[in-house]
C-alpha positions in Angstrom: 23.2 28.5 40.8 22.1 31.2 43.6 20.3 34.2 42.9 17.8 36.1 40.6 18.0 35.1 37.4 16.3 37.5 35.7 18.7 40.3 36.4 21.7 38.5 35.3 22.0 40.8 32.3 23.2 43.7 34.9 26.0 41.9 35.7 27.9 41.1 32.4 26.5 45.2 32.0 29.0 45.7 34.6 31.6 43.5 34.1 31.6 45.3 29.7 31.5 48.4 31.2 34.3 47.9 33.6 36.4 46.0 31.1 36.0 48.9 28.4 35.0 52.0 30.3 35.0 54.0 26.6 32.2 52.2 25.7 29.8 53.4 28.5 28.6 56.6 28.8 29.0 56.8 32.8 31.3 59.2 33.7 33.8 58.3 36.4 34.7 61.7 38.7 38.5 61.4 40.4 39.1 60.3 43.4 41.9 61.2 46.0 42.2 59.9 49.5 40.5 62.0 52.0 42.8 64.0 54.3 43.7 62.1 57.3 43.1 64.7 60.9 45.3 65.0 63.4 43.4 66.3 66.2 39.9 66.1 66.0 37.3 67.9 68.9 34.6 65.7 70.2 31.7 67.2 71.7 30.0 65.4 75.1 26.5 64.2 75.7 26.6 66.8 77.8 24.1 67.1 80.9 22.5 63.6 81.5 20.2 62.0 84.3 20.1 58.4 85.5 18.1 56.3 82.4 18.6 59.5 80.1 19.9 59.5 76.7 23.0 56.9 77.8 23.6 56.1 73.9 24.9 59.6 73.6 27.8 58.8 76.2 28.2 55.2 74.6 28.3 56.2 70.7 30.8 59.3 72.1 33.1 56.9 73.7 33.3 54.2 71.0 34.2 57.0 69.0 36.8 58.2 71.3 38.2 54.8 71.3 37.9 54.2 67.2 40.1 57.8 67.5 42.8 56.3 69.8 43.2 53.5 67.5 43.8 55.1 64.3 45.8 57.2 66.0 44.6 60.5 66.0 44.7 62.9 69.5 41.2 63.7 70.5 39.7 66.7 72.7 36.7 66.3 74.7 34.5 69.0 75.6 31.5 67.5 78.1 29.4 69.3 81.1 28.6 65.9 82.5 31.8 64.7 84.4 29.7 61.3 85.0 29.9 60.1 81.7 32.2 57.2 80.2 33.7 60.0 77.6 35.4 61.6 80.9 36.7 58.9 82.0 40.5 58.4 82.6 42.4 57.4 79.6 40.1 57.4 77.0 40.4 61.2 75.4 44.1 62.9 75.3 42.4 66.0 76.5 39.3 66.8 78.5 37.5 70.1 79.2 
């Protein structure tokens, strides 16, 4: 066996309170899926020099291209034309 040992009475805690959620006095709160966008705005790294800040342009185009993927039309708004977020083909829409 792997593991801690000594905590193993959390786990069949768990599994009880699962398996007869009436006799735990946790209190579950609903859940309902989250609404899914359709457009969503994306705002640029804005103004960058050489060796400044490039994660802002990276994290802002991975998200552009987790966006395309799923679907959903994104709008950039970025200053800096000479980022990766202004490129081409990655954003529907670019201001």
């Amino acid at each position: 066996r792997g593991g801690p040992t000594d905590t193993a009475f959390l786990f069949h805690d768990f599994v009880r309170n699962i398996s007869e959620p009436s006799a735990t006095c946790v209190t579950t709160i609903p859940y309902s899926l989250p609404v899914r966008q359709r457009r969503v705005l994306v705002l640029g790294s804005g103004g960058l020099t050489i060796g400044q800040a490039g994660e802002f342009d990276y994290s802002g185009s991975q998200a552009i291209k987790a966006l395309r993927e799923s679907g959903v039309y994104s709008i950039v708004i970025n200053p800096n034309i000479a980022t990766v977020q202004t490129s081409a083909g990655y954003a529907d829409r670019v201001y």
